[in-house]
PAZAPA-4460 file (N, C-alpha, C; in steps of 0.05 Angstrom, whole numbers, plus 32768, in hexadecimal, padded with zeros to 4 digits):
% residues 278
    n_x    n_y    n_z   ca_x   ca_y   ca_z    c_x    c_y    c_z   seq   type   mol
   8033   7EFC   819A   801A   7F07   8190   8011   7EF7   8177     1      X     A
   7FFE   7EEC   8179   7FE8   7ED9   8167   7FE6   7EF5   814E     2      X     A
   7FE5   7EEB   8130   7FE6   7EFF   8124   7FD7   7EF3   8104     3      X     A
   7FC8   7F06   80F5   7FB8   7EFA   80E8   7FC9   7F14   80CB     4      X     A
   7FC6   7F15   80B6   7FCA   7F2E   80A1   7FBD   7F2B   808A     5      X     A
   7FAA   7F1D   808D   7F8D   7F21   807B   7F75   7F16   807E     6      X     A
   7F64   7F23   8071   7F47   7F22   8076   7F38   7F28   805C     7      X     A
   7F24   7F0F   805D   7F11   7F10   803E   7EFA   7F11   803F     8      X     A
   7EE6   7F22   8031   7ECC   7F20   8038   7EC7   7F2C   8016     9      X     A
   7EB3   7F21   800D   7EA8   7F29   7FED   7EBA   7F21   7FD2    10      X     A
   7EC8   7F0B   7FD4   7EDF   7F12   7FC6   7EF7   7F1F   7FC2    11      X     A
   7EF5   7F35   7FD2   7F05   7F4A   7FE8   7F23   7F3F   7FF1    12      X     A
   7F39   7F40   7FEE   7F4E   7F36   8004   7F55   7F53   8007    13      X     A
   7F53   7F54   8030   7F56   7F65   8037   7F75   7F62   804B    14      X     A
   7F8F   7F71   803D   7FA8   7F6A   8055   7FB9   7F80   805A    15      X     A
   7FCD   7F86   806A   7FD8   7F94   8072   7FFA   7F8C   8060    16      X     A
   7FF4   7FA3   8053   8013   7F9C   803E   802A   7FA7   804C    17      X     A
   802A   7FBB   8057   8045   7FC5   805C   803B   7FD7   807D    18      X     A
   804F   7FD3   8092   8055   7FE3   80AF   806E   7FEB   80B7    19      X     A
   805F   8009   80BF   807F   800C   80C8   807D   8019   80E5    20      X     A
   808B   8012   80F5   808C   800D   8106   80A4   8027   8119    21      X     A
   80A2   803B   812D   80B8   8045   813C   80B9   8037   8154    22      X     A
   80D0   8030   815D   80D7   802E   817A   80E5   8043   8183    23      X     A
   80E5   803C   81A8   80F3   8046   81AF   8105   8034   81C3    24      X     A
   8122   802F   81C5   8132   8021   81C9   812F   801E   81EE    25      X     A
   813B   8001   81FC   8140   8009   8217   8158   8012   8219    26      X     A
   815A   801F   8237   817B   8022   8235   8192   800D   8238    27      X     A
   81A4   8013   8226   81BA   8003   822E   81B9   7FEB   8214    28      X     A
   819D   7FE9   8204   81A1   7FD0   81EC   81AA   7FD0   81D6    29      X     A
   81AC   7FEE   81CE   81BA   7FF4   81B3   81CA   7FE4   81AE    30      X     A
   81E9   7FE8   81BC   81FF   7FD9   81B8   81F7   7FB8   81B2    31      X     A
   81E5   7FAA   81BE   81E9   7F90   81BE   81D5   7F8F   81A4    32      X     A
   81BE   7FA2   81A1   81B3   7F95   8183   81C9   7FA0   816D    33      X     A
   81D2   7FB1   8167   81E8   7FBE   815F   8202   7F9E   8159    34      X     A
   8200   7F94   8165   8214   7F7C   8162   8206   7F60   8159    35      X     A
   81E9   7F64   8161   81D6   7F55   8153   81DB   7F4F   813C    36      X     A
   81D2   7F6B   8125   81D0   7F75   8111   81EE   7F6D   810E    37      X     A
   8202   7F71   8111   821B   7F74   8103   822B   7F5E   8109    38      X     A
   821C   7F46   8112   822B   7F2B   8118   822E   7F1E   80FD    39      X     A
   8242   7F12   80FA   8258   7F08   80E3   8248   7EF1   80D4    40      X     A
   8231   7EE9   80E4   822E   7ECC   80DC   820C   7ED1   80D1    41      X     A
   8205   7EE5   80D9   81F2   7EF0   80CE   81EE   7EF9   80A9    42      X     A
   81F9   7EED   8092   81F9   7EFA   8080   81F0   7EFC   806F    43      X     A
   81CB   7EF8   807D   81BC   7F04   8067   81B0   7F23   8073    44      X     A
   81BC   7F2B   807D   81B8   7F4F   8085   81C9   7F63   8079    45      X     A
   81C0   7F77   8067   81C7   7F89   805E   81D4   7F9E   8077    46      X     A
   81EA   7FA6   807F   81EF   7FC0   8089   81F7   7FD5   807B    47      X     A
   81EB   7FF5   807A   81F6   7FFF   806F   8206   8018   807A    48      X     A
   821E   8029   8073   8226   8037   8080   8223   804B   8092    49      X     A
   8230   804B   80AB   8229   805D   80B7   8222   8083   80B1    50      X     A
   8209   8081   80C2   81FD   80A0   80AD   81FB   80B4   80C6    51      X     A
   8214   80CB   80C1   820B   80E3   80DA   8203   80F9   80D6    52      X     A
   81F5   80FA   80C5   81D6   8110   80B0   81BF   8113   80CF    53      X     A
   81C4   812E   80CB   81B0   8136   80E7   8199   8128   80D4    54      X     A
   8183   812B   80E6   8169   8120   80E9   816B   80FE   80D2    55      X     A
   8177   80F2   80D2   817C   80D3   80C4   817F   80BE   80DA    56      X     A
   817C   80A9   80D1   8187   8090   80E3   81A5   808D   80E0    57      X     A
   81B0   808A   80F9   81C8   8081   80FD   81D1   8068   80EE    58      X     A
   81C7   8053   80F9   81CA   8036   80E6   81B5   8032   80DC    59      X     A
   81BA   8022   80C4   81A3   8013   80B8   81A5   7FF6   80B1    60      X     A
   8194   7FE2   80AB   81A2   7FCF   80A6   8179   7FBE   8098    61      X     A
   8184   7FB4   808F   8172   7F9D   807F   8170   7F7B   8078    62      X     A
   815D   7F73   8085   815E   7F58   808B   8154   7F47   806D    63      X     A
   8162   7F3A   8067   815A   7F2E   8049   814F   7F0D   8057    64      X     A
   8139   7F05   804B   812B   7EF0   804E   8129   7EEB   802D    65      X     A
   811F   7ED6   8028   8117   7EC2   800E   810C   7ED4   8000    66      X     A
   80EA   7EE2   8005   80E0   7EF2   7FF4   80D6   7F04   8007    67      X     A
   80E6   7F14   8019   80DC   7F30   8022   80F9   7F3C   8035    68      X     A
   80F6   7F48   8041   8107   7F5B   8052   80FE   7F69   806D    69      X     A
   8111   7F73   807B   8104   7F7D   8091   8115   7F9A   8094    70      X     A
   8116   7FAB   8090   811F   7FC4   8094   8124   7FD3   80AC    71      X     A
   813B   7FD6   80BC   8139   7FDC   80D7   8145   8000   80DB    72      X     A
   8144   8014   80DD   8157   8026   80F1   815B   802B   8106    73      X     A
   8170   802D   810A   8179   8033   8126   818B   804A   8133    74      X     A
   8184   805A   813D   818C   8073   814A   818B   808B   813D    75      X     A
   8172   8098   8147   8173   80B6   8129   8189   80C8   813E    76      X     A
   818C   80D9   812C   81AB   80E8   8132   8188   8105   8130    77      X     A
   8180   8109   8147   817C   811A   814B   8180   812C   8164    78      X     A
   8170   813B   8175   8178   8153   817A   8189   8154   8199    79      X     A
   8171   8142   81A1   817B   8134   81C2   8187   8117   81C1    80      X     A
   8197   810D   81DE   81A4   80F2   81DE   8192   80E4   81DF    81      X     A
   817C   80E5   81E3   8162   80D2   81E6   815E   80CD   81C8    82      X     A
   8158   80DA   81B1   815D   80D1   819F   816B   80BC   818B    83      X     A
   8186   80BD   819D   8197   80A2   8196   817A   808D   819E    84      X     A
   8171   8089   81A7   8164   806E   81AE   814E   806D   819D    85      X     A
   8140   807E   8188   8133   8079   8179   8130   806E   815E    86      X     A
   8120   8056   8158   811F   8048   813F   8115   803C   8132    87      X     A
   810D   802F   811D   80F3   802E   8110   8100   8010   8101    88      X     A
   80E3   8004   80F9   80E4   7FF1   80E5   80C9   7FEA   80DB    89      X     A
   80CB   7FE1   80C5   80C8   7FDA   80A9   80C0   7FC9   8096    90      X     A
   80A6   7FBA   8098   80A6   7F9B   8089   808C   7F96   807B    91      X     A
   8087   7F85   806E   8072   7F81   8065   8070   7F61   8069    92      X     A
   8053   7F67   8083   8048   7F4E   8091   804A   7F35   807B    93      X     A
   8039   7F3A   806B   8033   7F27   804E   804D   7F18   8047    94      X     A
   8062   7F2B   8052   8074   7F17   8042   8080   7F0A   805C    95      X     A
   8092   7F23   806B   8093   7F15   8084   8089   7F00   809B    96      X     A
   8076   7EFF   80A0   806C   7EF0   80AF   805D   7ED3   80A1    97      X     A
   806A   7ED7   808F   8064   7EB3   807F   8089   7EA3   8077    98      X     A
   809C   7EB3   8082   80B2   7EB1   807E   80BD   7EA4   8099    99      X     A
   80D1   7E8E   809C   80CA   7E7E   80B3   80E8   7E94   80C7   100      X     A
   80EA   7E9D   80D4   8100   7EA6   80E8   80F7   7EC3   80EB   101      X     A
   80EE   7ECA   80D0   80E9   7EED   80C9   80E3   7EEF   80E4   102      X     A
   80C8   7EE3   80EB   80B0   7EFA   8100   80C2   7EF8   811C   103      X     A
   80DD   7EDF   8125   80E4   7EDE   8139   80FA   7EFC   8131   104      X     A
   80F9   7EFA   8121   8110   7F1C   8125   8104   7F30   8129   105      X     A
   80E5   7F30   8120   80D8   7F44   8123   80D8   7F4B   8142   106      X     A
   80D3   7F3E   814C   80CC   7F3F   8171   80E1   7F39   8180   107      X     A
   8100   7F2D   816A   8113   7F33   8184   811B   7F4C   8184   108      X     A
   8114   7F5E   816B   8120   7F7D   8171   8109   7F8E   8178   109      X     A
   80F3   7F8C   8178   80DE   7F93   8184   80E3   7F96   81A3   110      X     A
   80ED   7F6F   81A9   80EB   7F72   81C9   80FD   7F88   81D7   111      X     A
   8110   7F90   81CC   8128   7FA4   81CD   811E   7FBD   81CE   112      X     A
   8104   7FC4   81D0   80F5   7FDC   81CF   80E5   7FE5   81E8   113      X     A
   80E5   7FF9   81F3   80DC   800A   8206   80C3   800B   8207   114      X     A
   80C7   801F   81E9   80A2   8025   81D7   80A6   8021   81BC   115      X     A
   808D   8021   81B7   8082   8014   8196   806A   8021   8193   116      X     A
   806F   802E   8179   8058   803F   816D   8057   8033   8154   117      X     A
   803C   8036   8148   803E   8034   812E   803E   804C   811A   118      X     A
   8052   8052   8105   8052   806D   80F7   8041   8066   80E6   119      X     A
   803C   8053   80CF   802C   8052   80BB   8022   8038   80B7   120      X     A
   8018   8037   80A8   8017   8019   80A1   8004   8017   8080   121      X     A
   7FFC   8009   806A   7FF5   8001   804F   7FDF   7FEA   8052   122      X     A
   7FC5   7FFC   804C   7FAE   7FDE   804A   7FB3   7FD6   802B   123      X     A
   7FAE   7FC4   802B   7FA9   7FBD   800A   7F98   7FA3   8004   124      X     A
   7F82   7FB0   7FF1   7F69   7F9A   7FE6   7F72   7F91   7FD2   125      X     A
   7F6D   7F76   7FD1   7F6A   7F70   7FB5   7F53   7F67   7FAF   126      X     A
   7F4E   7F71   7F8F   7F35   7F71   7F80   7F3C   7F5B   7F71   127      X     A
   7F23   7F42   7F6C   7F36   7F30   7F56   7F27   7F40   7F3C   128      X     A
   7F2B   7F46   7F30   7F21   7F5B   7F15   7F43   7F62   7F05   129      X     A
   7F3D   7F67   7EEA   7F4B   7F73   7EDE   7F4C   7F8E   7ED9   130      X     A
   7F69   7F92   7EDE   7F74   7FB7   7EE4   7F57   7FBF   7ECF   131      X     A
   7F53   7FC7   7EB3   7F42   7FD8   7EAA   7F2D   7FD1   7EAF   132      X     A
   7F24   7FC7   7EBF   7F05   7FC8   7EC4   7EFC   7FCB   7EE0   133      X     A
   7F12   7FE5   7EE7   7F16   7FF1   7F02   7F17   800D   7EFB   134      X     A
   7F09   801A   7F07   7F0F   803F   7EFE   7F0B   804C   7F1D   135      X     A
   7F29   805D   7F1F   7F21   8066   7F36   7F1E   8084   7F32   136      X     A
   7F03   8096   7F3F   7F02   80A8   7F3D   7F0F   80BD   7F50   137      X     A
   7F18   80CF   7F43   7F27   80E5   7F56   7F13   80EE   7F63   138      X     A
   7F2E   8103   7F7B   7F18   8108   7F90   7F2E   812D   7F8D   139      X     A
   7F2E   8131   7FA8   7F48   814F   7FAC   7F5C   8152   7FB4   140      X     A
   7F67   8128   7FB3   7F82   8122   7FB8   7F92   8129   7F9C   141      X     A
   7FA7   8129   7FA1   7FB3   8128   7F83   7FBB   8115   7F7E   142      X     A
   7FB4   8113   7F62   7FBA   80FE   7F4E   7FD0   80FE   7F35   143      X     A
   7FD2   80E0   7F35   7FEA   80DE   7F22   7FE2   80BF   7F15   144      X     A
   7FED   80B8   7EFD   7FEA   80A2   7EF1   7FFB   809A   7EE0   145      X     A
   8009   807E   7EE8   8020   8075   7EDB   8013   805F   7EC4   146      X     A
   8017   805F   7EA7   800B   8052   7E98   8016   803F   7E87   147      X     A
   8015   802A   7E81   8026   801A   7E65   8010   8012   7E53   148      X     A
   7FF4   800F   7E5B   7FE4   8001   7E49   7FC6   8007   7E5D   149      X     A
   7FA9   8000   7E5A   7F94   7FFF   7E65   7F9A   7FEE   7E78   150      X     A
   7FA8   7FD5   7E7A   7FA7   7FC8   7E89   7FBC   7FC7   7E9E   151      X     A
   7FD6   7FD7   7E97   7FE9   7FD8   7EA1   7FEF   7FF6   7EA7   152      X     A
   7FE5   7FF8   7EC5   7FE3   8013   7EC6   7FE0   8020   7EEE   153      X     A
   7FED   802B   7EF5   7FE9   8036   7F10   7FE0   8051   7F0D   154      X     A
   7FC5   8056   7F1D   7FBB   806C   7F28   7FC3   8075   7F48   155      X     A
   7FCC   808F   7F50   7FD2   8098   7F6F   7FC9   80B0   7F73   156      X     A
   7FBA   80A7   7F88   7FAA   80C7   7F9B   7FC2   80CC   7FB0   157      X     A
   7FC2   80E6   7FB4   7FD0   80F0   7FD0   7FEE   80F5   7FD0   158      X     A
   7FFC   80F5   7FE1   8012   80F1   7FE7   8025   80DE   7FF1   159      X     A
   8033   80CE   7FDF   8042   80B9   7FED   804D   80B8   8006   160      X     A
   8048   809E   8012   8050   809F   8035   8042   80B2   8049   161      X     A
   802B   80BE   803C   801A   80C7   8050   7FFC   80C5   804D   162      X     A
   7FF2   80C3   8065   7FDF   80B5   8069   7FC7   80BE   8054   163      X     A
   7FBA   80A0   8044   7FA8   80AD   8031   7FAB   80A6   8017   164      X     A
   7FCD   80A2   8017   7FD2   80A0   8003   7FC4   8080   7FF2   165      X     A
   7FBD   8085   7FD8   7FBC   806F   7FCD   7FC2   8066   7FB1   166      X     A
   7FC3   804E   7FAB   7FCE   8041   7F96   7FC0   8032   7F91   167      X     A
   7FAD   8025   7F6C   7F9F   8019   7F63   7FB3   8009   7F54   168      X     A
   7FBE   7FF4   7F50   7FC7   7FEC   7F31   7FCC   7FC7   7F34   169      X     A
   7FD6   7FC5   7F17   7FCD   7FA3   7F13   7FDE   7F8D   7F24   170      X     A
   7FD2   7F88   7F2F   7FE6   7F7A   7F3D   7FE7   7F57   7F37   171      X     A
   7FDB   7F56   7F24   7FDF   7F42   7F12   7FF8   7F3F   7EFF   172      X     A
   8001   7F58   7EF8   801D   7F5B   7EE4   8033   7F65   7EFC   173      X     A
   8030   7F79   7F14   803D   7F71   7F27   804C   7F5F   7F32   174      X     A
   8031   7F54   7F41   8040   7F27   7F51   8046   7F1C   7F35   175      X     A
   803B   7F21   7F22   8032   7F04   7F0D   802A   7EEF   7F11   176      X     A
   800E   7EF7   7F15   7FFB   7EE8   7F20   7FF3   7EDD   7F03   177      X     A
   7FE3   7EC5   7F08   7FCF   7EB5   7EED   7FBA   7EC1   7EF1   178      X     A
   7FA9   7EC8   7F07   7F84   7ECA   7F0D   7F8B   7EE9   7F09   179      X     A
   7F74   7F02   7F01   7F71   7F0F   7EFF   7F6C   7F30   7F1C   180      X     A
   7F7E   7F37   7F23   7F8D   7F45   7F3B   7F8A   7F5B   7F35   181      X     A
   7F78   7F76   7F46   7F87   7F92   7F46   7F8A   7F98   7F5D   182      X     A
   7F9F   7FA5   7F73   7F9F   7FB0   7F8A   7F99   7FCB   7F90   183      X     A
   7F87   7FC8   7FA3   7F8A   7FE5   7FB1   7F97   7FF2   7FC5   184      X     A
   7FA7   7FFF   7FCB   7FC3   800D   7FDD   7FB4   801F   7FEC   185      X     A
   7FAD   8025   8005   7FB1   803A   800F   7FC1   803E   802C   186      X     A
   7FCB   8051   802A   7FE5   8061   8044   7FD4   8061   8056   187      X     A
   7FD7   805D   8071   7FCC   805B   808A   7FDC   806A   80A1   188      X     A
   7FDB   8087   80A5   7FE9   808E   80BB   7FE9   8085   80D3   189      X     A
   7FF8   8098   80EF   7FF4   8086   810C   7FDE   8092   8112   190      X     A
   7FD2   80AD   810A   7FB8   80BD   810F   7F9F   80B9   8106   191      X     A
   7F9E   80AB   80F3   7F88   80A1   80DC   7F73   8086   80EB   192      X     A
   7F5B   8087   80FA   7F4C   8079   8102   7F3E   806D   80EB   193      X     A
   7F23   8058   80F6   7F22   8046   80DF   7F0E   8058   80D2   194      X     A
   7F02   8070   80DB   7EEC   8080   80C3   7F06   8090   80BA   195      X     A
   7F1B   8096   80BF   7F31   80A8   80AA   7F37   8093   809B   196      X     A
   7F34   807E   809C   7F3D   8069   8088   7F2F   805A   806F   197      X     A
   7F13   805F   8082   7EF9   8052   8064   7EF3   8079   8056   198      X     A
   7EF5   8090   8060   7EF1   80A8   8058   7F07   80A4   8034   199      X     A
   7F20   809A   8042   7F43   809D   8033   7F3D   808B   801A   200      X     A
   7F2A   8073   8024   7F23   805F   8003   7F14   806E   7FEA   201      X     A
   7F27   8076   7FD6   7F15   8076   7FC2   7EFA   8072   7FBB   202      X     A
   7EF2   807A   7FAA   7EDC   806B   7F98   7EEA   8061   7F83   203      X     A
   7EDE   8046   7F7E   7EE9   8034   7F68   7ED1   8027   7F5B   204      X     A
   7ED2   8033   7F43   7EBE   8024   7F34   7EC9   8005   7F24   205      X     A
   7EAF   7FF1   7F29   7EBC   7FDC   7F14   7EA2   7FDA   7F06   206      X     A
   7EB1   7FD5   7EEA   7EA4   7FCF   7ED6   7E99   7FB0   7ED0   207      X     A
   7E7F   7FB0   7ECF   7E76   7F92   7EC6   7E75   7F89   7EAC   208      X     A
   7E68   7FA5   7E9E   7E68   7F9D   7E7E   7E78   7FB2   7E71   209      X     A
   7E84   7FB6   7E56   7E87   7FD2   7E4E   7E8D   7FC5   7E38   210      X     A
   7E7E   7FD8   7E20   7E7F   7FD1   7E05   7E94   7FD8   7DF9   211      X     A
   7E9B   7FC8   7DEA   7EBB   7FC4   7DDB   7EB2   7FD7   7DC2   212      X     A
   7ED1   7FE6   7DCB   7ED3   7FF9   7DAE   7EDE   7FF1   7D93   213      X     A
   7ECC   7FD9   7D83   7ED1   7FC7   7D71   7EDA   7FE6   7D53   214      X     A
   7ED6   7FD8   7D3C   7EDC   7FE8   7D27   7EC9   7FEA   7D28   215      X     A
   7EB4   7FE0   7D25   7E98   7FE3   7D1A   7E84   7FF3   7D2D   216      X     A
   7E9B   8006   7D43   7E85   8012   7D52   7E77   802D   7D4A   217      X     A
   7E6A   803B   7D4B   7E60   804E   7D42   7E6D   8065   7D52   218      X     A
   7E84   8069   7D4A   7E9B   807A   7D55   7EA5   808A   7D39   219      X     A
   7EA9   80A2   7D42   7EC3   80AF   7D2E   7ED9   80AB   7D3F   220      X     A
   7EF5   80A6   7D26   7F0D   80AE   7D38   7F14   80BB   7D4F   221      X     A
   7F0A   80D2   7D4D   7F0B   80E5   7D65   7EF3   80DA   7D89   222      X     A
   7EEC   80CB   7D78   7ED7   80C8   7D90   7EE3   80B5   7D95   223      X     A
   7EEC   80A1   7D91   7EFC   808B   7D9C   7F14   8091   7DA8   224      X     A
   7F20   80AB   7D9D   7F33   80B3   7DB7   7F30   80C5   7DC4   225      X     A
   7F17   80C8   7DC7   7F07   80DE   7DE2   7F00   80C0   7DF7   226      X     A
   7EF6   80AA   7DEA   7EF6   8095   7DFD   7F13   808E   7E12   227      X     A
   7F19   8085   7E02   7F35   8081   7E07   7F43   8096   7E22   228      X     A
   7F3F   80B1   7E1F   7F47   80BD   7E32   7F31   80BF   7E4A   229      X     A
   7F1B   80B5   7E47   7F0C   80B3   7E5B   7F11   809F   7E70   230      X     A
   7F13   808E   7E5D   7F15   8075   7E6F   7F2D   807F   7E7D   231      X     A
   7F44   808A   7E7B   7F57   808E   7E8C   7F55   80A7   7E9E   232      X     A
   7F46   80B7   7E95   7F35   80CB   7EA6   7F1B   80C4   7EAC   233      X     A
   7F11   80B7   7EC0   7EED   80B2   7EBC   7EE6   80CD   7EC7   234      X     A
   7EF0   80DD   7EDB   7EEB   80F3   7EE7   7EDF   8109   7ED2   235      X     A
   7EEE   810B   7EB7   7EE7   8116   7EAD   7ECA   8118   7E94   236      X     A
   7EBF   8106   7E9D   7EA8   80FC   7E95   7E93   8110   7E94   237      X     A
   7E93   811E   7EAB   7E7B   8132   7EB3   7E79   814C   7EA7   238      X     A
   7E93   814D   7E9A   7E99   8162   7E89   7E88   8162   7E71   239      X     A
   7E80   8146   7E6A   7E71   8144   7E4B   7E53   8156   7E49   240      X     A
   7E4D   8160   7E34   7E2C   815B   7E3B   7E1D   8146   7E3C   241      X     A
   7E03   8145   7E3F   7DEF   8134   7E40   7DF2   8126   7E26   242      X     A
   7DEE   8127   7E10   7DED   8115   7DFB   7E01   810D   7DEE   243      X     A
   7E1A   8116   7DF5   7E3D   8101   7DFA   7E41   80F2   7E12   244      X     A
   7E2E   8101   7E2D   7E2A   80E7   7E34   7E2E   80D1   7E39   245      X     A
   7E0A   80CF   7E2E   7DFE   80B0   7E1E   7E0A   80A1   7E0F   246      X     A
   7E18   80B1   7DFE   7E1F   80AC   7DE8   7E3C   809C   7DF0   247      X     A
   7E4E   80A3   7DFF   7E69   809E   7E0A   7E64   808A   7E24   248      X     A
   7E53   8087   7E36   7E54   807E   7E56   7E54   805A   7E41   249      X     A
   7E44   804C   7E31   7E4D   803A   7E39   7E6A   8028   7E2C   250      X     A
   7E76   8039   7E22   7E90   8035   7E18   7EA8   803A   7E31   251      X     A
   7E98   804F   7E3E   7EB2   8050   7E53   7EA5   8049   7E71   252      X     A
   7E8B   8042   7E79   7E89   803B   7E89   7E7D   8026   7E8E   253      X     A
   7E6E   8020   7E71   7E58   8003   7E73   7E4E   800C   7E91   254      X     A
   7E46   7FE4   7E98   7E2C   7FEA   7EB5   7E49   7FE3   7EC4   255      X     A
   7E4B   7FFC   7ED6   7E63   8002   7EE4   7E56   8000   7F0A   256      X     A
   7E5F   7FF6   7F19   7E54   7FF8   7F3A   7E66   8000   7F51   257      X     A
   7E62   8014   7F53   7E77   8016   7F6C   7E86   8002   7F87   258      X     A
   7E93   7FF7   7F8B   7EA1   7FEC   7F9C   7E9C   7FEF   7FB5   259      X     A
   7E96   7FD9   7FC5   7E93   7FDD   7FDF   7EA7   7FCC   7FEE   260      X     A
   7EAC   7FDE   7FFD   7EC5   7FD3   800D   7EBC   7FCE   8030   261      X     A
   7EC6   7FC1   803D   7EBC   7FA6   8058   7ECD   7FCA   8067   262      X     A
   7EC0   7FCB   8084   7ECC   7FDC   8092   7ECE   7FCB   80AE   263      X     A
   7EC1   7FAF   80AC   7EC7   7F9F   80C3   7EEE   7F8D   80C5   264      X     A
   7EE7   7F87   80AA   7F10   7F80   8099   7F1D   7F8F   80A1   265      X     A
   7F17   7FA5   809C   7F2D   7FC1   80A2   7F2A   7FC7   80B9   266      X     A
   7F18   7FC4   80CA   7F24   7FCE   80E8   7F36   7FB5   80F3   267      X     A
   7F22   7F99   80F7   7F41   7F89   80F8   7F5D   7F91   80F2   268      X     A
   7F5D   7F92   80DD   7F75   7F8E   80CC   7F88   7FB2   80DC   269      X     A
   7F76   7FB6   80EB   7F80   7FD6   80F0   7F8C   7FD4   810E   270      X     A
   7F7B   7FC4   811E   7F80   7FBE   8135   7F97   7FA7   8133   271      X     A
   7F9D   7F99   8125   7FB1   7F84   8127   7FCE   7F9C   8129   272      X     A
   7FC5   7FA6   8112   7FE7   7FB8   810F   7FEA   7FC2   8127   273      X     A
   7FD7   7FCD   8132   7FD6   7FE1   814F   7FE0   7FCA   8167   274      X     A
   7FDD   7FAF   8167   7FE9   7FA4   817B   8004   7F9B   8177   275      X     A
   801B   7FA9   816E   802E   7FB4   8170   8036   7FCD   8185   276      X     A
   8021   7FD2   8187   8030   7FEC   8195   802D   7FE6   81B6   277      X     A
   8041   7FF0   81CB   8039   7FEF   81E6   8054   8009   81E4   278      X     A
***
């Protein structure tokens, strides 16, 4: 399968960061991938101990490449024997499939498969902009915000690992990148079509201008750290009255424009993951 894991339109890089993948096994292959995985000469694969925890994977094991991995399970210990044959894996295309042997492992344990579904899978944009001059506004997901500085900082809607979920932060101090990087994360269930998926994108405001809160600004103390918490709340903006405002928007928002995001990128990029599955 001919395979592409990004797409750019506006400045935009639009790719698929992370899939995960369930199978279901043929009969009779366990044993021989099972010896796959656990051949002697193989030793860049992590195995880890055998696990007989109802509803868990039986084996696990992890494929180490240069700069990524491939995460496999194999046999959940659940209710029926048909179960034994179920198992999932784990990778992130971006890294994998630019890694020279990776993608042939991908498809020799693939080929070992009956059926193939996709459980989830991670779009992720990158904005070339710097983290603070990105504001994402909440919505009636829940939110959380991991902080070190304005610029060094992750915002998350939703629930991790399920669909919706998302992640804003620098991904310039992340990779350690030189050019100026923020990513956007969002969870992609197997149920989530491509309007559950442009619905699931944020609003993200970016900022073009915004006036610096010099000494010489016509601020009291207190109002400079009413700024300050805005900018990390923009949500709470609406709370002000009318003549705080004026008085506040262009400190914390300057001329700010909402983000538009490609829904032609994203269905590609949606349908590629989906041709995995038969």
């Amino acid at each position: 399968m001919e395979y592409w894991i990004s797409e750019q339109k506006e400045n935009l890089t639009y790719s698929i960061d992370m899939i995960r993948l369930d199978f279901v096994l043929k009969d009779s292959v366990l044993n021989s991938l099972l010896a796959w995985f656990n051949d002697p000469m193989k030793i860049d694969i992590d195995t880890y101990g055998l696990n007989t925890s109802p509803f868990k994977f039986r084996h696990m094991f992890r494929i180490n490449y240069a700069k990524s991995s491939l995460v496999v399970g194999l046999g959940f210990n659940g209710i029926t024997s048909l179960d034994a044959l179920k198992c999932f894996m784990e990778f992130n295309p971006n890294k994998v499939f630019q890694t020279p042997g990776a993608i042939d492992d991908v498809y020799y344990i693939l080929d070992k498969a009956l059926k193939v579904r996709v459980a989830r899978w991670d779009l992720a944009i990158d904005i070339p902009m710097r983290r603070e001059l990105l504001q994402l506004v909440k919505d009636q997901r829940k939110y959380s915000l991991t902080m070190k500085s304005e610029s060094d900082k992750t915002e998350y809607l939703g629930t991790r690992n399920s669909g919706g979920f998302v992640k804003l932060y620098n991904k310039t101090i992340e990779s350690k990148l030189e050019e100026d990087m923020t990513r956007l994360e969002i969870t992609c269930d197997k149920l989530m079509t491509i309007d559950d998926i442009m619905d699931k994108i944020p609003q993200i405001r970016g900022i073009e201008y915004q006036r610096e809160l010099t000494l010489d600004s016509c601020l009291s103390e207190k109002d400079r750290l009413l700024v300050d918490l805005l900018k990390m709340h923009p949500d709470m903006f609406g709370r002000l009255n009318r003549p705080n405002k004026r008085k506040f928007k262009p400190y914390v928002f300057g001329d700010s424009v909402d983000l538009k995001f490609d829904r032609y990128c994203i269905r590609l990029l949606r349908e590629r993951v989906y041709q995995f599955e038969r």
